[in-house]
Structures are given as structure tokens and as C-alpha cells.
N, C-alpha and C positions, 0 to 999 in steps of 0.2 A: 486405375487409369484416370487422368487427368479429363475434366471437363472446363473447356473457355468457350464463352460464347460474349461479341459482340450487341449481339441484339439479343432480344428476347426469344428462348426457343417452346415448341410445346411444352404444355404444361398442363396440371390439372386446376381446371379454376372451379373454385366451391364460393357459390354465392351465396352473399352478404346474408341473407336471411334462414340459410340453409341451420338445421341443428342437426351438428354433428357431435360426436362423443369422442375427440381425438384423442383424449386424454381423461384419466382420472385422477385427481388429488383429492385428498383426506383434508378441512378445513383447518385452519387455525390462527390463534390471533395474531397478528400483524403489527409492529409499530416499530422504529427504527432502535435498533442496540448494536453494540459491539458486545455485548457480555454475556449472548447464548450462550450455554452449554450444549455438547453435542447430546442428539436426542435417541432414545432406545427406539424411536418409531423408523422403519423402512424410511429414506429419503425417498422423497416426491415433490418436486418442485417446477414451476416454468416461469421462465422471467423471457420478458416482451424487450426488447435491445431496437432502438433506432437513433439517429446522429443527422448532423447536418439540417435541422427540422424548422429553422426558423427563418425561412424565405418567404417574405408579405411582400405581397405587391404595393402595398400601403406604405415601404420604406424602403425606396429606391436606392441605389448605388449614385454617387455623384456624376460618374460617369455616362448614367440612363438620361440624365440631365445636358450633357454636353454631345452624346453621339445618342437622338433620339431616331435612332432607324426605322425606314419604309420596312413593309414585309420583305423586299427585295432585298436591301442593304443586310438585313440582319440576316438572310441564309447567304449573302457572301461572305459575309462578318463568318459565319458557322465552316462556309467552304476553307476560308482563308485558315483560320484558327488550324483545321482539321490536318491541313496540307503542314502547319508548320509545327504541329507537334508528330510529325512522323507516321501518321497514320494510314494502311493501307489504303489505295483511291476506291477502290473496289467496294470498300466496305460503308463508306460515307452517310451516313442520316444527319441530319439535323436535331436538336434539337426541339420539342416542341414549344409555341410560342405564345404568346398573351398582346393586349393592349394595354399598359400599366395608366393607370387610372387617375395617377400624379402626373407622368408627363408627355403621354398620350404616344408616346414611342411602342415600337415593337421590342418586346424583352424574353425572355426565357419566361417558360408557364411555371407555378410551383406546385406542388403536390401536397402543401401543407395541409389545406382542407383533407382531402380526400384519403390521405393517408391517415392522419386522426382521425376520420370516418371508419376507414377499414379496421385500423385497430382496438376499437369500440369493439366493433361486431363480431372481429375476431376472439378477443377475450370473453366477449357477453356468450358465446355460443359453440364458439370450436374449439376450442384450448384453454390450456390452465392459466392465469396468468396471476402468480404473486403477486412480483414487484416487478419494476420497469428500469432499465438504465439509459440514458441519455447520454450521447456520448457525443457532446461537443458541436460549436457552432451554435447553437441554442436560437442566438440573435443574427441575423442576417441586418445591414452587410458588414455593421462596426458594433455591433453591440451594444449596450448603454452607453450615451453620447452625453449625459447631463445637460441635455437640451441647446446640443452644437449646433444640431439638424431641423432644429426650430419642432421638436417634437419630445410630445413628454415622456418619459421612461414609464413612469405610471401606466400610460396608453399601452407601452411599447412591450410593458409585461403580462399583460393580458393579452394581447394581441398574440404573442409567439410565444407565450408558455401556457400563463391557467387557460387561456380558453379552449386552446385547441389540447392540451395537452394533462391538463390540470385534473381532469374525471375522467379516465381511459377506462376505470372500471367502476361501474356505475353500483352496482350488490356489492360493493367490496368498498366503503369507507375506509378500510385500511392501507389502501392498496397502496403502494409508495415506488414514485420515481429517484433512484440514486443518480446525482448528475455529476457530469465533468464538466467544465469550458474546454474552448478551441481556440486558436488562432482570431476569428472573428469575435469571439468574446469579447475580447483585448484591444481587438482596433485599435478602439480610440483611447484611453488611456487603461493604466491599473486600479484609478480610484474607478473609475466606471467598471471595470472588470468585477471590483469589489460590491460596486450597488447592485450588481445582477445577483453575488453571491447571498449578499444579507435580504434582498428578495426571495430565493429558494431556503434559505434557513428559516425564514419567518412563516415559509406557506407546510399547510397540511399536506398538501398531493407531494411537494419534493422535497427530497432530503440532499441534502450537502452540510461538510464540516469542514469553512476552508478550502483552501484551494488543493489538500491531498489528503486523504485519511483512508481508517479502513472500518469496514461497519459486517456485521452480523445480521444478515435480514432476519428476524424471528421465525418467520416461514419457512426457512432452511431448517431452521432445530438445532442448528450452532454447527451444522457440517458443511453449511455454505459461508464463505466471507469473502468478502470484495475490496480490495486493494486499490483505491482511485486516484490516478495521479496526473497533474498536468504535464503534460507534454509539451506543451506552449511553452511553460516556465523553464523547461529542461532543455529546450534547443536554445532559447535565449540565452543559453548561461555556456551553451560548446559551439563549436565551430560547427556550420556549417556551411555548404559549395552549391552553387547552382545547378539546377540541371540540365545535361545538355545530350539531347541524342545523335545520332550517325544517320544516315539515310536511310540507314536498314534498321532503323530502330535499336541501337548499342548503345550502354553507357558510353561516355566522354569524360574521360576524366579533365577537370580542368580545374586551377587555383583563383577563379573567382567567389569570392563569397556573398553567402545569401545575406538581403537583406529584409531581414523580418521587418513586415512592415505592421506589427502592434507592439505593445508596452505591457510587458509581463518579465521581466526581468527580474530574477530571484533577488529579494532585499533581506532575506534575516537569513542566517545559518540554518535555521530550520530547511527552507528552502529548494540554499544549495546543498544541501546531505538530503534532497530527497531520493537520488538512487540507493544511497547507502541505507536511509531510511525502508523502500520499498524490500531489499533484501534481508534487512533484519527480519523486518514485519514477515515478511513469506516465511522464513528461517523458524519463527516460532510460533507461528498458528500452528491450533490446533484441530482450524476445521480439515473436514476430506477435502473439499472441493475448494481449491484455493485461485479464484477467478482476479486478474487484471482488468482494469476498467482505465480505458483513457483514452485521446482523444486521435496520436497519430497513428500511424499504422507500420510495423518493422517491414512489413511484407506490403506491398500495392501491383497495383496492374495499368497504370493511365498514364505513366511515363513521365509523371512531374511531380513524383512524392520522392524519388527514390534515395536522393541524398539524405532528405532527414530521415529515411527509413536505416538508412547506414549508421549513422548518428545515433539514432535510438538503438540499433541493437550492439553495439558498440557500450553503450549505457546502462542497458538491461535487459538485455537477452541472455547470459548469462546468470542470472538470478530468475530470473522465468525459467530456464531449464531447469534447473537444479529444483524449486520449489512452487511452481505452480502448475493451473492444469490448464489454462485458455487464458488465450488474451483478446479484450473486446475492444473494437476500436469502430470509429468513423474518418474524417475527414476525406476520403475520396469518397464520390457521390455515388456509391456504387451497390451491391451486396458481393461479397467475396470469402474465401474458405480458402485461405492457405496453411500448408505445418513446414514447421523446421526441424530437421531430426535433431541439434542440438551439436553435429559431429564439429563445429567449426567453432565451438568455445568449451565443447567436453573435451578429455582423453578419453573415456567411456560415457558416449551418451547412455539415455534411458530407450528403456523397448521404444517408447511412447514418445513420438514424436511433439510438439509443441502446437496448439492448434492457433491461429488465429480467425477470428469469425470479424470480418466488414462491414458493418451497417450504416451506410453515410447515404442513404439514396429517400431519407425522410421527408424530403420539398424540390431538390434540388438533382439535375439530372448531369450526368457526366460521362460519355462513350471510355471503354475502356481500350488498349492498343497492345493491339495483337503480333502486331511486330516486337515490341517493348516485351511481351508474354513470351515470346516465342526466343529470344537475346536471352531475357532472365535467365531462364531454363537451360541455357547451353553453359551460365557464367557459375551458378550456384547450385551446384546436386546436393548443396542439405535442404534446399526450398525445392515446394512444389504446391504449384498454382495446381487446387483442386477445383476450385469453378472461380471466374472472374464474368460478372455481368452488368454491362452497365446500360445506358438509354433506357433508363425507368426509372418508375418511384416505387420505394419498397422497403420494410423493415423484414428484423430477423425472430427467432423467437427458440429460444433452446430448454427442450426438457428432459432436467437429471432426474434419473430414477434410481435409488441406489448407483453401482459402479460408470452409469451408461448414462452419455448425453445424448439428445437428438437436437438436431440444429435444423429447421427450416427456414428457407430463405423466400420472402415473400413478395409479391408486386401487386400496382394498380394498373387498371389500363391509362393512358395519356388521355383517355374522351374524359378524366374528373370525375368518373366514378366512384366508389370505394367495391367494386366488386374484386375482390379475392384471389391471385392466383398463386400456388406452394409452386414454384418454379424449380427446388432441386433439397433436399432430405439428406444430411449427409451424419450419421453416428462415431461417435467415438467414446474410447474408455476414460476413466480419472488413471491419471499417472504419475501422483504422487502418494505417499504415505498419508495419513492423520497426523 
């Protein structure tokens, strides 16, 4: 049975200081390869998944500059918005809000702090945490600008990567974030998309190779591998259509197309064969657990992803059935748990449905639309929204044990805390061969 909630529902919250034992892993050393061999030891692994995470209030949108809102202004701004992406009246929050410190306006609050708090505490004391994946948006609101924004990138990478993000686990020198960019990665140009890259290739806490590749975390023991691919560069290169809903929250079909507004446009062949590239790669790993990392999501719930969601599975949902076992993504600010049975590009899907896990809710908050959830559901019976939760900050956190993952999906309170809340636990099996 399908769980959607707009707001945040009870939950068990275990505080920041609490030591609990939710997990046990067996040590080992750590350092980034593609060349594990798979290991004779039982898998045991947990990797820490959050996206969307680099929202400072120290680097304003241009926009926080031109429309600097009263309190007042900005929960009409919230009502306005709410009313015209379809969303039931009923259900209506706001999001929470800040004084931004550059232009003295009212803005959206971010969770960056507090969420990198939680996730410290979480790792250091409840759960296992290998390695970490980061999955897009990094830089909030254009990404490295080469000093467009009268601000140094230098600044700008400490700021929203090493410092809040850089020592998640503090007894674990090895501990390694795999990253992707996003859409706002790219903002402002490709060579800036690139300065952020040769930053994360140069620093000890993250790992990236390129704008797609596939890596072996050594902590898996060669039966985990991760498959990272931009998304950004793959909608830049296909058609995509704007989104447009009905008053009851329905797709609209319409022949307007999107205009992406950043610069990642595939330039070498490499590139453009990265679908073809990702299928191979799936097609002949040889780990069990054959993980997607990227930035959009095939599946969403907030009613303004869903073309490029089309797009993307269109691209490689097809190769994700056939050969892997999850797909991780961010870009809607949310946590979310959908699968796709696969029947709508098999002749014979698998038992095993297709899982995707959402972790885009790391700074940045976004209500989800329940009418949009509610249309999905009537249009597509190989999809099904197992939980959609949005108005919070919150990362995810999944641990394989041999054949079985477990997936929890995590939150802060809005008062800036980092105290703990597991808001919903959902398992599933590996469903593909070695």
C-alpha cells in the first residue's frame, strides 16, 4: 500500500546524542577504485545519499536582489506560487523563512547547516556509513561563476562543499563522497561546471571522474558499483516540453519546449553515447549490486519535473531494467521512494520491480502535489509512488546486507536543529544477477 504525505507525519525521532546500534559492519579500508574484485566476505554496507545541498544564504539568487520581500510579500509570493502549480488549497504551508544577510530581504531558510550537523551525528553513532553520494545541485544558485557574482569560487567551495560537507565522518579518514552535478551546477557556464569538477577531483573527502563514470567503492568488496551519470548533459542533448498541469492536477500535453537555462551541452562523442555508454557499462559489471547515481529523477511528485522525467526514461529506463538494481537521484527537494515494474519497455519484466530512492531535500525545501500524485497514479500502473514527502530538510541513508537493502528516509525539524527524525523505512531485494 502506497504511502503520500504532504507534510511531515509522526515519526520516530532519535536524538542527535543518542547511541544506538542500528547497524553492524565489519571494517575495511576505503579509498576510491573501479578495480575491486567481488569479496568472499558477507556484504555489509551503508552509504549516506543527500542532493540539492548547497543553498548559503551568503549567495543570493539575483532575483533575492530585485524582489527583496517583507515577511508579508514573501508568504503571498508562497500563496501565489502554491495556487499556480496546482496544488490543493487545503493543504497549503509555506515554506520556512530567513533574513538573507546580503540583501536584508525575506528568503527561503536553508537546511545546510543543520543537515550536515545531523549527518555527522548520524554516521558518528547510529548507522553505518562507508561512503556518501551526492547527488547534484552541489552549488546553489549558478554554481561556480569565475567570479561573475563579484565572489571567489575558492570561497564558494568551502562554503558549500569541504566545510559543511568535506568531514561527515570524522573516525573514518577514508570515508569518500561520490558526486554528480545538477542543473545548477551548470548555471553559468561549462568551464565553470568544470572548475567545480577539478575541485572535487583534487580534494580527499570527494570523488568524482568527469562528468560520468563508474567506480567500485572498496567497502563494497567489488559487489557494489556505481554508475554516475549527468543528467543535465543528457536532457541538453534530447527534446524536452514544458510542464504544464490541468486544474485537477493532469499532465497537458503541449509542443512548447523547455528552455534549459544552464550550459552543459555534450561536446565530444564521449558524451553524446553516454546512454549507450551507461548500458554497456550495466551489461557487463560484474558486481551484485549495480547502483545509478544521478542527478534527475524518472519518477517525481511536485508537478514540475515530469517532462524531463519522460525524457529520461525514454533514455534509460530501459537499461536500468534490464541491469541494475536502484536508481539515486535528487533534484526535487524532497525524500521520495518510487518503483517501476519495467512492463512499459519489457515484453517480460523482472519479479523485481525497479526502485528509485529521492534525496533532494539537503538545504532546500519543496511541498510535494498531491493532486499531480494522485493523476500520476491513474495515468501510469507500471509506477507507484511508495512515499512522497516534501516541506522539510532531510537526507536518505540505505543499508545492503547481502541480498537486502534498507532505505531510510530522514528529517530535521525547520527550528535548525540537527535532531534526527527516521520518517519512513522501506526494504527491498537486489534484482539483478552478478
Amino acid at each position: 500500500m502506497s504511502l503520500i504525505a504532504s507534510v511531515r507525519a509522526p515519526s520516530l525521532v532519535v536524538p542527535s546524542c543518542a547511541i544506538l546500534a542500528l547497524f553492524l559492519l565489519a571494517g575495511c579500508v576505503r579509498a576510491p577504485s573501479d578495480a575491486a574484485a567481488p569479496s568472499e566476505q558477507p556484504l555489509s554496507v551503508g552509504i549516506l545519499m543527500f542532493g540539492d545541498s548547497g543553498y548559503h544564504l551568503m549567495y543570493p539568487d539575483q532575483d533575492d536582489f530585485e524582489d527583496r520581500y517583507s515577511e508579508e510579500q514573501y508568504l503571498e509570493s508562497e500563496w501565489q506560487d502554491w495556487l499556480e502549480d496546482k496544488r490543493p488549497e487545503d493543504e497549503y504551508e509555506a515554506r520556512p523563512f530567513a533574513i538573507s544577510p546580503v540583501t536584508g530581504g525575506v528568503v527561503p531558510a536553508t537546511g545546510m547547516d543543520a543537515i550536515s550537523q545531523a549527518m555527522q551525528d548520524y554516521c558518528a553513532s547510529l548507522a553505518t556509513c562507508d561512503f556518501g553520494l551526492m547527488l547534484g545541485d552541489n552549488i546553489y544558485p549558478s554554481g561556480a561563476t569565475l567570479g561573475a557574482d563579484g565572489k571567489s569560487d575558492t570561497d564558494r567551495f568551502h562554503d558549500m562543499l569541504g566545510k559543511p560537507y568535506g568531514n561527515l565522518v570524522a573516525d573514518d579518514p577514508g570515508f569518500v563522497t561520490y558526486v554528480t552535478l545538477g542543473n545548477h551546477d551548470w548555471e553559468t557556464s561549462r568551464e565553470a561546471g568544470f572548475l567545480q569538477i577539478d575541485y572535487l577531483e583534487q580534494s580527499d573527502s570527494f570523488y568524482i571522474d568527469g562528468t560520468f563514470y563508474r567506480v567500485k567503492p572498496p567497502s563494497g568488496g567489488g559487489d557494489v558499483e556505481l554508475f554516475v551519470i549527468d543528467t543535465s548533459m543528457m536532457l541538453a542533448a534530447t527534446t524536452v516540453y514544458e510542464d504544464y498541469l490541468d486544474e485537477n492536477g493532469a499532465e497537458v500535453v503541449t509542443d512548447v519546449l523547455e528552455d534549459p537555462d544552464y550550459f552543459v551541452e555534450p561536446m565530444t562523442q564521449a558524451e553524446l553515447d553516454m546512454a549507450a555508454w551507461l548500458e554497456q557499462a550495466l551489461a557487463g559489471s560484474t558486481a551484485k549490486w549495480k547502483l545509478v547515481v544521478a542527478h534527475h529523477p524518472i519518477w517525481s511528485s511536485s508537478g514540475s519535473k515530469f517532462e524531463q522525467g519522460r525524457a529520461l526514461r525514454d533514455l534509460i529506463l530501459p537499461a536500468m531494467c534490464r541491469y541494475a538494481d536502484a536508481f539515486l537521484v535528487g533534484h526535487d527537494h524532497t525524500l521520495e521512494i518510487h518503483t517501476d515494474d519495467c512492463s512499459a519497455v519489457m515484453d517480460e519484466p523482472p519479479a523485481q520491480p525497479l526502485v528509485q530512492v529521492v534525496s533532494g531535500a539537503a538545504s532546500k525545501q519543496r511541498p510535494v502535489n498531491t493532486n499531480f500524485i494522485r493523476q500520476q497514479a491513474l495515468k501510469y500502473p507500471q509506477h507507484e509512488t511508495i512515499l512522497a514527502r516534501g516541506l522539510l530538510w532531510g537526507f536518505a541513508h540505505m543499508q545492503i546486507e547481502g541480498d537486502t537493502a534498507v532505505v531510510q528516509l530522514l528529517s530535521v525539524p525547520d527550528d535548525g536543529s540537527a535532531e534526527i527524525s527516521v520518517d519512513f523505512e522501506y526494504t527491498f531485494q537486489r534484482r539483478t544477477a552478478p
